[in-house]
VOTOR-826923 format. One record per atom (N, C-alpha, C): x, y, z; residue in three letters; atom name. Coordinates in pm, 1 decimal, padded with zeros to 6 digits. Example, Ala and Ser with C-alpha at 12.3 -4.5 7.8 and 13.67 -1.06 7.14 Angstrom:
# VOTOR-826923
east->01319.0 | north->-00569.0 | up->00780.0 | r->ALA | a->N
east->01230.0 | north->-00450.0 | up->00780.0 | r->ALA | a->CA
east->01320.0 | north->-00330.0 | up->00780.0 | r->ALA | a->C
east->01285.0 | north->-00225.0 | up->00708.0 | r->SER | a->N
east->01367.0 | north->-00106.0 | up->00714.0 | r->SER | a->CA
east->01290.0 | north->00003.0 | up->00787.0 | r->SER | a->C
This chain:
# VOTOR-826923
east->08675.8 | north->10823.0 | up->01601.9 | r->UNK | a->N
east->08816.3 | north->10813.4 | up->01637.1 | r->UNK | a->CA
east->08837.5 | north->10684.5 | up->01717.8 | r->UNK | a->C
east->08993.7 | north->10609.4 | up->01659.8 | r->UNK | a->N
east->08939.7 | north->10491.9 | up->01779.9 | r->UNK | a->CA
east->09009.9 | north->10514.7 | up->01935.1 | r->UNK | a->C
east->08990.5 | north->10379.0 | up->01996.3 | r->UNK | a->N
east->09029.8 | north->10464.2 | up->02117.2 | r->UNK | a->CA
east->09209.6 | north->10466.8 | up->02143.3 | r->UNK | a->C
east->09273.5 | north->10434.2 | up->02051.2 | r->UNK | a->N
east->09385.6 | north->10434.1 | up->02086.5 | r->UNK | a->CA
east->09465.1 | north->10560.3 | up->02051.0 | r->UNK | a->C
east->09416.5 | north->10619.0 | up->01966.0 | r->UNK | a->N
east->09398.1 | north->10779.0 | up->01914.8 | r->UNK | a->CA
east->09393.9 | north->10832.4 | up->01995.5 | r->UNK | a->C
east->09225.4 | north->10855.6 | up->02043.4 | r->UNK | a->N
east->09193.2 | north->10911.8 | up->02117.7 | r->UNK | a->CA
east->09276.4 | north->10929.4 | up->02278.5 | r->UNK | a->C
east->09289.3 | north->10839.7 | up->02361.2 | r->UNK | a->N
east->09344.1 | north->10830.4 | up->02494.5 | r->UNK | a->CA
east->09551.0 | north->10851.7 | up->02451.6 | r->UNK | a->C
east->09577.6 | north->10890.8 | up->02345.2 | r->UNK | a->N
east->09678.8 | north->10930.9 | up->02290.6 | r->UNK | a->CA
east->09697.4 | north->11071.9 | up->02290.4 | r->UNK | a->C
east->09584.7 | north->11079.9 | up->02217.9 | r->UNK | a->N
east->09545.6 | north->11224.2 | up->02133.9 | r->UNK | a->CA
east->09573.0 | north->11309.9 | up->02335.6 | r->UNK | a->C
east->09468.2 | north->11264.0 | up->02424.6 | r->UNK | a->N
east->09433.6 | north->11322.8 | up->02578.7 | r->UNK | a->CA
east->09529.3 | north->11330.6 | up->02595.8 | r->UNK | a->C
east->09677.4 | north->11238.3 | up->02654.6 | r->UNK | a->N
east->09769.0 | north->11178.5 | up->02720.5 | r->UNK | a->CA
east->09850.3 | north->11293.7 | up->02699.5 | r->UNK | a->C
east->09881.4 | north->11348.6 | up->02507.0 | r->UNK | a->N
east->09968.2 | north->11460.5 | up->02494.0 | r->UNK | a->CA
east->09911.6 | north->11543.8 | up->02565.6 | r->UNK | a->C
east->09812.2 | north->11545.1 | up->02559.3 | r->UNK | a->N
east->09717.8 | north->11706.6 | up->02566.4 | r->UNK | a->CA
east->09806.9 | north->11751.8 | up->02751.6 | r->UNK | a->C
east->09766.6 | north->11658.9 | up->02824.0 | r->UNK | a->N
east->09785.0 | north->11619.9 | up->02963.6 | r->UNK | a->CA
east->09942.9 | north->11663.9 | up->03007.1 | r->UNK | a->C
east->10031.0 | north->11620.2 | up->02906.3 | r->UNK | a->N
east->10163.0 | north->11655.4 | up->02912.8 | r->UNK | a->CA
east->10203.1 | north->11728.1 | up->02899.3 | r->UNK | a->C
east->10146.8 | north->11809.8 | up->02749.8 | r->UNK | a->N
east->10157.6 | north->11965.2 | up->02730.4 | r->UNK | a->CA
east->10129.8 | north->12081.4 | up->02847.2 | r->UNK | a->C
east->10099.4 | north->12020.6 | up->02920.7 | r->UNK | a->N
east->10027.6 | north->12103.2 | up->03050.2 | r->UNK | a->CA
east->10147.7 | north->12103.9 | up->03178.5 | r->UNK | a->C
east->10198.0 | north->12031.5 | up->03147.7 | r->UNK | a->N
east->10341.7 | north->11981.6 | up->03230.0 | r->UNK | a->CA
east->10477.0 | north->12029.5 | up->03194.2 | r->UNK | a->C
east->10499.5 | north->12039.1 | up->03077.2 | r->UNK | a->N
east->10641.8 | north->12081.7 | up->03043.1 | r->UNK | a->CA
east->10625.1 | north->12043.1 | up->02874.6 | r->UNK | a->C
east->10754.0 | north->12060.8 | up->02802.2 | r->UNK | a->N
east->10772.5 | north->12063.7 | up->02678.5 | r->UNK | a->CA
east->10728.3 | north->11931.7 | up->02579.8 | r->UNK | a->C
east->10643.3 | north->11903.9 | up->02513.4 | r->UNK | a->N
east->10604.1 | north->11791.6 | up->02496.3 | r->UNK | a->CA
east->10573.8 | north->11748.5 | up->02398.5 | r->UNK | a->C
east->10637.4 | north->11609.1 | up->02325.2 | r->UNK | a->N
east->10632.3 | north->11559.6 | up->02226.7 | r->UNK | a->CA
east->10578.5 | north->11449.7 | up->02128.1 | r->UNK | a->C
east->10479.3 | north->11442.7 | up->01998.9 | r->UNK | a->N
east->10463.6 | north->11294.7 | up->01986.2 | r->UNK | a->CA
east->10519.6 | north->11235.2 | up->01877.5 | r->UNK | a->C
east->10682.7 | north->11275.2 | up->01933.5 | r->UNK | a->N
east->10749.3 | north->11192.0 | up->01855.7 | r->UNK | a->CA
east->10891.3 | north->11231.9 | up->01898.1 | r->UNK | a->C
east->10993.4 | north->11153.0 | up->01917.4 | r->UNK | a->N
east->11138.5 | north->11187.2 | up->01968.6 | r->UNK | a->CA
east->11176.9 | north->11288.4 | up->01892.2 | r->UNK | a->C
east->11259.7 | north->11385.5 | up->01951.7 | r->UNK | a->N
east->11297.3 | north->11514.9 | up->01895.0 | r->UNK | a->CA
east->11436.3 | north->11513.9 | up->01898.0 | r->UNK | a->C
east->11471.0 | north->11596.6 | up->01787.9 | r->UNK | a->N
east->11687.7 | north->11582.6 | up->01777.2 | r->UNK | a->CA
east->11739.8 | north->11634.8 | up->01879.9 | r->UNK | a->C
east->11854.3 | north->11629.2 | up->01897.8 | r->UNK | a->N
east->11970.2 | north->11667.8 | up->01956.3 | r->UNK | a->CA
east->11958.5 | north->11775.4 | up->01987.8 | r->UNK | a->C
east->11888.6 | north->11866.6 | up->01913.0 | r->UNK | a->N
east->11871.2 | north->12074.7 | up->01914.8 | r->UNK | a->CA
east->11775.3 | north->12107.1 | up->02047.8 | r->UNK | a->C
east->11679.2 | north->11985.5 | up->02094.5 | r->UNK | a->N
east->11611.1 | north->12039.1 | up->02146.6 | r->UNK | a->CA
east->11642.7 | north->12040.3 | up->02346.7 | r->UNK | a->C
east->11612.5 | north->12126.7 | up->02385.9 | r->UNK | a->N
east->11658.5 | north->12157.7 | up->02515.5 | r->UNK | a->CA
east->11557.1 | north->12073.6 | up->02615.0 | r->UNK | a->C
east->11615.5 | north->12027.5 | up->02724.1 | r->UNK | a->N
east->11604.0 | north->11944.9 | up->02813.4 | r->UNK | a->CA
east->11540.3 | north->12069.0 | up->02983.9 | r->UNK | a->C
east->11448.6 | north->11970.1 | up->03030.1 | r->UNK | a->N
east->11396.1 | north->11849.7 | up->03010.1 | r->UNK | a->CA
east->11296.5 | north->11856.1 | up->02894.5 | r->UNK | a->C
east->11252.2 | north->11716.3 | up->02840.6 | r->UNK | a->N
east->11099.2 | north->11744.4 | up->02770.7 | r->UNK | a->CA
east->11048.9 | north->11605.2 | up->02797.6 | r->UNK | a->C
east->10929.6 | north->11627.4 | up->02753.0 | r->UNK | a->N
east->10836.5 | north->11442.1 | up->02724.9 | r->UNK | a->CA
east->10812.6 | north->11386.4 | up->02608.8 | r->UNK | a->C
east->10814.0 | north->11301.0 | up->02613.0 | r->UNK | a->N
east->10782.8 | north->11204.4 | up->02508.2 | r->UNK | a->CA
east->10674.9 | north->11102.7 | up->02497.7 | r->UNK | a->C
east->10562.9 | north->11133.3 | up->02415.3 | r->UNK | a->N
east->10436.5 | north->11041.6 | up->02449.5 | r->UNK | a->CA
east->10486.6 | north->10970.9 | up->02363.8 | r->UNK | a->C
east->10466.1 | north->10821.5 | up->02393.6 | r->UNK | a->N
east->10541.0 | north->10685.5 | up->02294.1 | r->UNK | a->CA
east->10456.0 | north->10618.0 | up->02274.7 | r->UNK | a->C
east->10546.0 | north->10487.8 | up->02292.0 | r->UNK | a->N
east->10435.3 | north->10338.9 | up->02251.5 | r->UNK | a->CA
east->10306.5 | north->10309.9 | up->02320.0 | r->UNK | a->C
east->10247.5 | north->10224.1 | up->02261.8 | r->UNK | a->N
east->10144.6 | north->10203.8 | up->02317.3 | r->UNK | a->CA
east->10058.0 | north->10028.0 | up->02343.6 | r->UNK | a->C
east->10022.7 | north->09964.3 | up->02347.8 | r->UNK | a->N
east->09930.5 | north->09864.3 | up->02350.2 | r->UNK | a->CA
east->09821.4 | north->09851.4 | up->02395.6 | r->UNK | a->C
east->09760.4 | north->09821.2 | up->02292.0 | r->UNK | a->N
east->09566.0 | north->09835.8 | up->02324.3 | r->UNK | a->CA
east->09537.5 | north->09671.2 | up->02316.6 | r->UNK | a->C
east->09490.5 | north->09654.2 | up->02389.9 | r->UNK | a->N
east->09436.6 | north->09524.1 | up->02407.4 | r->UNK | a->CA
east->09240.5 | north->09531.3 | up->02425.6 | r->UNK | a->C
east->09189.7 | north->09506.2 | up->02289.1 | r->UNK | a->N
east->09039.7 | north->09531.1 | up->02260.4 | r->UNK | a->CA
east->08981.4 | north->09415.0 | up->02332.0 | r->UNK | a->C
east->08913.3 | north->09434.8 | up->02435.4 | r->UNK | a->N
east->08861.0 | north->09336.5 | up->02549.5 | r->UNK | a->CA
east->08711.7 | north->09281.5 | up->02434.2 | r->UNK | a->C
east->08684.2 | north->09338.7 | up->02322.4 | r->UNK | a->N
east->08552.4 | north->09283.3 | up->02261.2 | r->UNK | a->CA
east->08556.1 | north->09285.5 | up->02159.6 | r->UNK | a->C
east->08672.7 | north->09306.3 | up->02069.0 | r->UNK | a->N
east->08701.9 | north->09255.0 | up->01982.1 | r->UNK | a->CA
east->08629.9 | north->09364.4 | up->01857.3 | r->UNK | a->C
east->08622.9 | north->09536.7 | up->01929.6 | r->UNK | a->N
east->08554.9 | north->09618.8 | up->01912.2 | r->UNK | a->CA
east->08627.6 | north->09737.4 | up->01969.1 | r->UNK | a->C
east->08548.0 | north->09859.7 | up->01932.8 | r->UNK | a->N
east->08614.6 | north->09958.9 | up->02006.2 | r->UNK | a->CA
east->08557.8 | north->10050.2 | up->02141.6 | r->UNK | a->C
east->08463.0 | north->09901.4 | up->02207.8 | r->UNK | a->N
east->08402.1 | north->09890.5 | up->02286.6 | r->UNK | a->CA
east->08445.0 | north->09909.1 | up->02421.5 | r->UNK | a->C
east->08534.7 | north->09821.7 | up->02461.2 | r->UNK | a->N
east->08557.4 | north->09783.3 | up->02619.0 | r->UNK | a->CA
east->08693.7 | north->09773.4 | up->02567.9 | r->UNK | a->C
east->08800.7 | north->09760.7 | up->02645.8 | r->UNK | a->N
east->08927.8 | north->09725.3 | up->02582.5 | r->UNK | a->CA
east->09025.2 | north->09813.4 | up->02702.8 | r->UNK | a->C
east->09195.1 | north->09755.3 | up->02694.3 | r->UNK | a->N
east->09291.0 | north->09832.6 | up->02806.7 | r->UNK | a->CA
east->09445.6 | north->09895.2 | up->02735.6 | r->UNK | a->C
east->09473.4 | north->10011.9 | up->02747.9 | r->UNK | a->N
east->09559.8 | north->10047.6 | up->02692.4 | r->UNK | a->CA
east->09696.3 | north->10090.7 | up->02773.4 | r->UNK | a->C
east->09797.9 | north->10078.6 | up->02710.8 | r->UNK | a->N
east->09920.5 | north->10109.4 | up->02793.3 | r->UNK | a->CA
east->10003.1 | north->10162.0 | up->02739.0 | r->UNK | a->C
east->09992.4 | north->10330.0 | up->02830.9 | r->UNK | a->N
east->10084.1 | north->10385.9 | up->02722.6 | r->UNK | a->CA
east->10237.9 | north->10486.5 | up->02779.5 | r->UNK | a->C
east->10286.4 | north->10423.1 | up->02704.8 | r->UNK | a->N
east->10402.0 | north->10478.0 | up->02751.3 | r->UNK | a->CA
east->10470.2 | north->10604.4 | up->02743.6 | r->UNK | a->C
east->10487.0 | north->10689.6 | up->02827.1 | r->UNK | a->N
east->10524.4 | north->10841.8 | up->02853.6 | r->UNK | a->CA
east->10684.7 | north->10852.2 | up->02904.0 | r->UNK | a->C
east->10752.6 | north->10883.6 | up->02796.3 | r->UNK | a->N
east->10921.2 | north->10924.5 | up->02831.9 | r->UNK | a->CA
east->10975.6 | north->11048.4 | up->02841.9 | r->UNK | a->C
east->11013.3 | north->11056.2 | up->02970.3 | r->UNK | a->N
east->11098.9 | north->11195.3 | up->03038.0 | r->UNK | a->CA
east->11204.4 | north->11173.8 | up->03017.1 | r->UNK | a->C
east->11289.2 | north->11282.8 | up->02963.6 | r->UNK | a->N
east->11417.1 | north->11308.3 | up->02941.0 | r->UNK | a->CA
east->11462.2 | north->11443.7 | up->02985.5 | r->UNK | a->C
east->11623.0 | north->11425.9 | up->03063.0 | r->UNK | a->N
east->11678.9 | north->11518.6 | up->03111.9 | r->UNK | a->CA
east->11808.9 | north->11505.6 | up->03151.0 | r->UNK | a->C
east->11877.6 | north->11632.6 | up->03194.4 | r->UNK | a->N
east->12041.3 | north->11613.0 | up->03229.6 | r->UNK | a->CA
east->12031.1 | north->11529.2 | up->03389.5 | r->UNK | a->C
east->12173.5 | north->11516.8 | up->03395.6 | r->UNK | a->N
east->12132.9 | north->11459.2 | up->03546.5 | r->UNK | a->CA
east->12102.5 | north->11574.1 | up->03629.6 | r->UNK | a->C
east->12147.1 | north->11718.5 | up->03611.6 | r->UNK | a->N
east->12112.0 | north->11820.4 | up->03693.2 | r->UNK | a->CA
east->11955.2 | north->11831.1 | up->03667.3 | r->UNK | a->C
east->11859.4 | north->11747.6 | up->03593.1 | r->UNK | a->N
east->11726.6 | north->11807.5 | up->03615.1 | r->UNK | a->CA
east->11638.6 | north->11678.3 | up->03711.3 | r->UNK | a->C
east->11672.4 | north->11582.4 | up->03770.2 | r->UNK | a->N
east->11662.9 | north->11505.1 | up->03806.7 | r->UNK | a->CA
east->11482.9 | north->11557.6 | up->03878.4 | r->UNK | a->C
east->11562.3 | north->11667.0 | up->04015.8 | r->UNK | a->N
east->11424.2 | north->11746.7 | up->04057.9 | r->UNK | a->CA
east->11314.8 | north->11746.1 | up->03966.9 | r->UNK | a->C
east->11359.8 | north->11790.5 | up->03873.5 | r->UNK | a->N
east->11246.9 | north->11824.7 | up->03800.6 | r->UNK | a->CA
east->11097.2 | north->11746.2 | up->03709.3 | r->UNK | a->C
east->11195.2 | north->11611.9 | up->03699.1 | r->UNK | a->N
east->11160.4 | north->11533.4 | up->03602.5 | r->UNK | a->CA
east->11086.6 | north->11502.2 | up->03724.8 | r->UNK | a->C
east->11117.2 | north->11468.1 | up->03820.1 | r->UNK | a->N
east->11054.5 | north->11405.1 | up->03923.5 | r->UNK | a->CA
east->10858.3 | north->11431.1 | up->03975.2 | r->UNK | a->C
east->10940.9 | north->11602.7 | up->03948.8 | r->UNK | a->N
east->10811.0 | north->11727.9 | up->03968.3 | r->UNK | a->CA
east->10703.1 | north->11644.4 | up->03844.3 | r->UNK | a->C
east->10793.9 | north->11663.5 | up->03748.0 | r->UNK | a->N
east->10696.1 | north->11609.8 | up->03643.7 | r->UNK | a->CA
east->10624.5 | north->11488.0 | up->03674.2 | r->UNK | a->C
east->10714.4 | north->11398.8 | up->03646.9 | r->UNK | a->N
east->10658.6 | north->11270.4 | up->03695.8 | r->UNK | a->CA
east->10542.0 | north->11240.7 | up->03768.8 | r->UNK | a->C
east->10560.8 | north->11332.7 | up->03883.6 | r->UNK | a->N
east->10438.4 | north->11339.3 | up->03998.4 | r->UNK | a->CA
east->10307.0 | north->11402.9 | up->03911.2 | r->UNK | a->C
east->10317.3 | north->11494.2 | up->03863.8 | r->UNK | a->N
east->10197.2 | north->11608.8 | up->03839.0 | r->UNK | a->CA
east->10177.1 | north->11481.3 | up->03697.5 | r->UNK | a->C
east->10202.0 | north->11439.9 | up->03599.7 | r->UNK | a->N
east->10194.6 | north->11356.6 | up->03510.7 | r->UNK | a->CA
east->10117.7 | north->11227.9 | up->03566.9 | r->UNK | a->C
east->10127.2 | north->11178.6 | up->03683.8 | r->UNK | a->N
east->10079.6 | north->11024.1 | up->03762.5 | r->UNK | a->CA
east->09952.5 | north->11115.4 | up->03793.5 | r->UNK | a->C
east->09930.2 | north->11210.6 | up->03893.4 | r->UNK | a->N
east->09800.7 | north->11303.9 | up->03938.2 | r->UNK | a->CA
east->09714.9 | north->11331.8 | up->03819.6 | r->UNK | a->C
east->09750.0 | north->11392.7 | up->03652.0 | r->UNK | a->N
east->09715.4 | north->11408.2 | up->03569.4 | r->UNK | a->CA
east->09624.6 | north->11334.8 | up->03548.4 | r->UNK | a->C
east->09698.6 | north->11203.8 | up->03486.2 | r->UNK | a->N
east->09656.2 | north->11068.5 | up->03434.4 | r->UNK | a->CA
east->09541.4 | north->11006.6 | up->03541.3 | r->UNK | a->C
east->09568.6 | north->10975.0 | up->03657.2 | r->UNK | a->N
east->09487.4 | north->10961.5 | up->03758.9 | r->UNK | a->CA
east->09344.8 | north->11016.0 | up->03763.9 | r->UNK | a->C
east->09359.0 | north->11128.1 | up->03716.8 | r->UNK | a->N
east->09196.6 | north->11218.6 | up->03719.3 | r->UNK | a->CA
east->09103.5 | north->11224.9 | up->03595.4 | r->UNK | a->C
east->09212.4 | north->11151.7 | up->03453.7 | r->UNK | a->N
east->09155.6 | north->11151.1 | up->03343.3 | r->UNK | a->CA
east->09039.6 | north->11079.0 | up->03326.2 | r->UNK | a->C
east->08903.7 | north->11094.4 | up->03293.6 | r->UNK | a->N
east->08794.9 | north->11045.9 | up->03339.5 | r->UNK | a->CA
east->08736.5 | north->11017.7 | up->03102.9 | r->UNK | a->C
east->08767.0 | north->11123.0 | up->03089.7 | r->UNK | a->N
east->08724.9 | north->11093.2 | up->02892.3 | r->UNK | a->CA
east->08811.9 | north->11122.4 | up->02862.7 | r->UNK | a->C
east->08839.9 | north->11069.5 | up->02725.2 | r->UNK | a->N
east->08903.1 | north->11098.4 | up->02611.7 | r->UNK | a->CA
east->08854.8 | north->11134.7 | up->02487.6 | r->UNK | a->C
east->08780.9 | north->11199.7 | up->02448.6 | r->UNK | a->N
east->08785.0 | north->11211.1 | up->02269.2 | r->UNK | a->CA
east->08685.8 | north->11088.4 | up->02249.7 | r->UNK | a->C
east->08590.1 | north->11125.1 | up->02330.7 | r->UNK | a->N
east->08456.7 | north->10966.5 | up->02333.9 | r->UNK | a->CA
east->08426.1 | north->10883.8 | up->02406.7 | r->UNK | a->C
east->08550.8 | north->10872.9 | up->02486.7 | r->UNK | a->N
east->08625.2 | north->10748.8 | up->02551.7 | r->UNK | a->CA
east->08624.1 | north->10755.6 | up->02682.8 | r->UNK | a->C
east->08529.9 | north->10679.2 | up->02760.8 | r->UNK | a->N
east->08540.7 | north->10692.1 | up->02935.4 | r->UNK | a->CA
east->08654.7 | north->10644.7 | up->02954.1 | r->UNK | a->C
east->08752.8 | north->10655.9 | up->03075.4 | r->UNK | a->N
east->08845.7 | north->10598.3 | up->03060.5 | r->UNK | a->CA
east->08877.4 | north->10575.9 | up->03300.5 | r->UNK | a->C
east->08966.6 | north->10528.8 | up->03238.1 | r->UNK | a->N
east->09009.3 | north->10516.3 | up->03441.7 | r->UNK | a->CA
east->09148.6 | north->10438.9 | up->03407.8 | r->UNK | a->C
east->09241.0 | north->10524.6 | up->03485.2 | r->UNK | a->N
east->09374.0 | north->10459.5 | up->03523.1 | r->UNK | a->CA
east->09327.8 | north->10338.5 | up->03622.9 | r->UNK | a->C
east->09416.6 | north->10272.6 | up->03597.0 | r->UNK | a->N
east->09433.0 | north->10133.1 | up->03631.8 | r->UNK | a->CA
east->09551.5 | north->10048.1 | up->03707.5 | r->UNK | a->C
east->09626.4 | north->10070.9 | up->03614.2 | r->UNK | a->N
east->09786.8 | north->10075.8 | up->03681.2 | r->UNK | a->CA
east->09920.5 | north->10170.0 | up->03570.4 | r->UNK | a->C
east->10004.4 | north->10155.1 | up->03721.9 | r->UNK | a->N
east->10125.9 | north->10273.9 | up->03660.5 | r->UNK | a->CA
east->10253.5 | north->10262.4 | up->03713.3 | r->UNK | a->C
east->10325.1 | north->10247.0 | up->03661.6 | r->UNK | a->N
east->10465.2 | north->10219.3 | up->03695.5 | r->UNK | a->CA
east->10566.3 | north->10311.4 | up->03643.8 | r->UNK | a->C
east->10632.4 | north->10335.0 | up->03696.5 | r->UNK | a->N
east->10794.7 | north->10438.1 | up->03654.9 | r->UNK | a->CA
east->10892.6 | north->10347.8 | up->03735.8 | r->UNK | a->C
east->10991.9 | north->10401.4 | up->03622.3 | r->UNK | a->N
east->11166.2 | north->10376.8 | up->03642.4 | r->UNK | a->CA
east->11261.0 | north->10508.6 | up->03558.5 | r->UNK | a->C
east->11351.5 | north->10495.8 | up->03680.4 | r->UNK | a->N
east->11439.4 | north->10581.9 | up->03574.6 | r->UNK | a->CA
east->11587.7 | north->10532.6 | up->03541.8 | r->UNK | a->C
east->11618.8 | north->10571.7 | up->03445.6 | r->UNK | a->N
east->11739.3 | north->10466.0 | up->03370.4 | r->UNK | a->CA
east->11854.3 | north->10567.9 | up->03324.3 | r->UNK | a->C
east->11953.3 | north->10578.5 | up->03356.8 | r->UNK | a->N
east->12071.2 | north->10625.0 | up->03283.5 | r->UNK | a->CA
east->12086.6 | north->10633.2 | up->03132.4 | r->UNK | a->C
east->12092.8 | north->10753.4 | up->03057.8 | r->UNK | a->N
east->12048.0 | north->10738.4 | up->02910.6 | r->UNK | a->CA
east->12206.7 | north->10769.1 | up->02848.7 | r->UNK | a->C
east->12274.0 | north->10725.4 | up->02804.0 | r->UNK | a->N
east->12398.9 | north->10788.1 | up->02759.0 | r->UNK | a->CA
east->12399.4 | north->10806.0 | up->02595.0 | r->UNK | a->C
east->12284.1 | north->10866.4 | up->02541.8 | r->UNK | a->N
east->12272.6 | north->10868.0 | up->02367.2 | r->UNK | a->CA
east->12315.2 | north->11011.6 | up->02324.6 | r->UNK | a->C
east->12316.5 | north->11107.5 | up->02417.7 | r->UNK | a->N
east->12340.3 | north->11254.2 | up->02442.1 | r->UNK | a->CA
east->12494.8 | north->11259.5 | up->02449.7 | r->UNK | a->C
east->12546.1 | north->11371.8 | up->02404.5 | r->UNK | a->N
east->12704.6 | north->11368.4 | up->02454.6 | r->UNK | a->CA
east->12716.3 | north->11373.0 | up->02587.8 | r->UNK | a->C
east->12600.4 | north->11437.7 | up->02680.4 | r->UNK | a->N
east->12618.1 | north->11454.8 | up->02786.0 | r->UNK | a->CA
east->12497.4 | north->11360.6 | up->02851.5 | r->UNK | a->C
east->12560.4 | north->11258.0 | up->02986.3 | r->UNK | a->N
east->12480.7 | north->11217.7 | up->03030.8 | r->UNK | a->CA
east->12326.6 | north->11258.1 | up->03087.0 | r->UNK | a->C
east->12219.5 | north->11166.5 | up->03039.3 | r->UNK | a->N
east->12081.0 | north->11187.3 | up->03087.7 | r->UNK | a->CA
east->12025.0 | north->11112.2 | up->03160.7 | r->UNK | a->C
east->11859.6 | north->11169.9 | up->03219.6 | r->UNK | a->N
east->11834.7 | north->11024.9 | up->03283.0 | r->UNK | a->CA
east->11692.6 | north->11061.2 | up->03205.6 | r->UNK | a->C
east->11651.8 | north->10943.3 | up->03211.2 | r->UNK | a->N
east->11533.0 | north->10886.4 | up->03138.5 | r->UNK | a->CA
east->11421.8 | north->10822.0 | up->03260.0 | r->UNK | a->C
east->11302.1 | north->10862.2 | up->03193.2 | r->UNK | a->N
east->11222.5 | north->10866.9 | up->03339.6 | r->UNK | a->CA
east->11110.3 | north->10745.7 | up->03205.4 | r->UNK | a->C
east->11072.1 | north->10627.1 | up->03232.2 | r->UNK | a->N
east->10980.6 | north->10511.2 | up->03167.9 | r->UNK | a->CA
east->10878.6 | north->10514.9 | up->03247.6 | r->UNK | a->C
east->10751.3 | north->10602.2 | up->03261.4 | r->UNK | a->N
east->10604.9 | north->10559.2 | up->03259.0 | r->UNK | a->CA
east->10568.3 | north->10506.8 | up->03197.1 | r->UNK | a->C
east->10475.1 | north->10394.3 | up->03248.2 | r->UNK | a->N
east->10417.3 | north->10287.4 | up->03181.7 | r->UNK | a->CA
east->10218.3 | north->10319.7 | up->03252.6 | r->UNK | a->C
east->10187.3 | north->10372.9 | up->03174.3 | r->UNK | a->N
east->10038.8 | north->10398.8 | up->03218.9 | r->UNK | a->CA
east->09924.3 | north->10332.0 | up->03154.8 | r->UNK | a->C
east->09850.5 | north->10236.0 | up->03235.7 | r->UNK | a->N
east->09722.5 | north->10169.3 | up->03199.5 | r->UNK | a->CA
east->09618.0 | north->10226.3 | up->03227.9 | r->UNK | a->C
east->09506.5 | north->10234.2 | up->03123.1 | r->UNK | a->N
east->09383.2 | north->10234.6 | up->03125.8 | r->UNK | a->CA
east->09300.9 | north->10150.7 | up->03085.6 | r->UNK | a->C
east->09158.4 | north->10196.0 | up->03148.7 | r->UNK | a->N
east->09077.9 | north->10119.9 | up->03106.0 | r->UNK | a->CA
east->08941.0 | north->10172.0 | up->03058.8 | r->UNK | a->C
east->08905.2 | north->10157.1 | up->02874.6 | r->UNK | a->N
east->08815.1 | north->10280.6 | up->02841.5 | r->UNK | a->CA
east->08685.7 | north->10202.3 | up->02804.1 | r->UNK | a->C
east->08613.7 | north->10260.1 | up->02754.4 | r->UNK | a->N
east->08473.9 | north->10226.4 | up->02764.5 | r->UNK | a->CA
east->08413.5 | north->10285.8 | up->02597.2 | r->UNK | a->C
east->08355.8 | north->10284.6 | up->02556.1 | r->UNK | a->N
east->08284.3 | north->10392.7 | up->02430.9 | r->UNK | a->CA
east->08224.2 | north->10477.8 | up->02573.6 | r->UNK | a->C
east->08211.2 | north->10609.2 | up->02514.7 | r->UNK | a->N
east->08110.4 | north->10700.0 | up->02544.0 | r->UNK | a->CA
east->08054.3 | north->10803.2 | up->02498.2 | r->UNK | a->C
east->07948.9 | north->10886.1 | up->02559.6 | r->UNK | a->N
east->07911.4 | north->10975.6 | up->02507.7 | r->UNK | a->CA
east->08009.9 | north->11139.6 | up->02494.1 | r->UNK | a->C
east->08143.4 | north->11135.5 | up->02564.2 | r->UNK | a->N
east->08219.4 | north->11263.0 | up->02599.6 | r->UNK | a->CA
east->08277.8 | north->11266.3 | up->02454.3 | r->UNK | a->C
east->08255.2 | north->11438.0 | up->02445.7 | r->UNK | a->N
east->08331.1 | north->11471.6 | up->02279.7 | r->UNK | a->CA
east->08400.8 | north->11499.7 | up->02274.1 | r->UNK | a->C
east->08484.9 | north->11508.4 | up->02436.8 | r->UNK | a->N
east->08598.4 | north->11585.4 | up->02419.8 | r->UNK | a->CA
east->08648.2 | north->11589.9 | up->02576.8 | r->UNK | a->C
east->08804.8 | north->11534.6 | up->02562.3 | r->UNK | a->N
east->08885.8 | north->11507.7 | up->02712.2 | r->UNK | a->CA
east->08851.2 | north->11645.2 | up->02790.5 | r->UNK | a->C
């Protein structure tokens, strides 16, 4: 598996553990709050699936009345990620992490949108499993 899969494949796993969670934007039907595991960029430090840093992006969505919540999330999601040590092969270590939250108006009813931006940094290894 390579590692961008893999530390993908974890990341949902990690979220699912948090609240309602998705890998892939969901319609209009679905009830708020939830997550969204998104984009990503792998940058292969060896030109292999060796050493290399990935950044992946995790989107919270909610009304403005869930604000608390997303927040809750947010936190337990940064602690999550923080402790993730393998992936699906893959040693791994957070690195850096950033959030913002942004006014989403795509809903009839206003949302806010919570942009984690989470870096790692993985390794090959011997773990078969996050």
């Amino acid at each position: 598996m390579t590692p961008t899969h893999s530390i993908f494949r974890q990341t949902l796993i990690e979220c699912k553990k948090i609240g309602d969670a998705y890998d892939y934007l969901p319609d209009g039907s679905t009830s708020y709050p939830f997550i969204y595991t998104g984009e990503m960029i792998n940058t292969d430090t060896t030109h292999s699936d060796i050493v290399g840093t990935l950044n992946q992006t995790v989107h919270l969505y909610g009304r403005l009345s869930d604000r608390k919540t997303l927040m809750e999330y947010e936190t337990k999601l940064h602690d999550a990620f923080k402790r993730m040590r393998h992936a699906f092969g893959y040693n791994l270590s957070m690195t850096d992490y950033t959030t913002r939250m942004i006014p989403d108006n795509t809903d009839v009813q206003p949302l806010l949108h919570v942009v984690m931006d989470v870096i790692f940094m993985y390794t090959k290894g011997e773990q078969l499993n996050g």
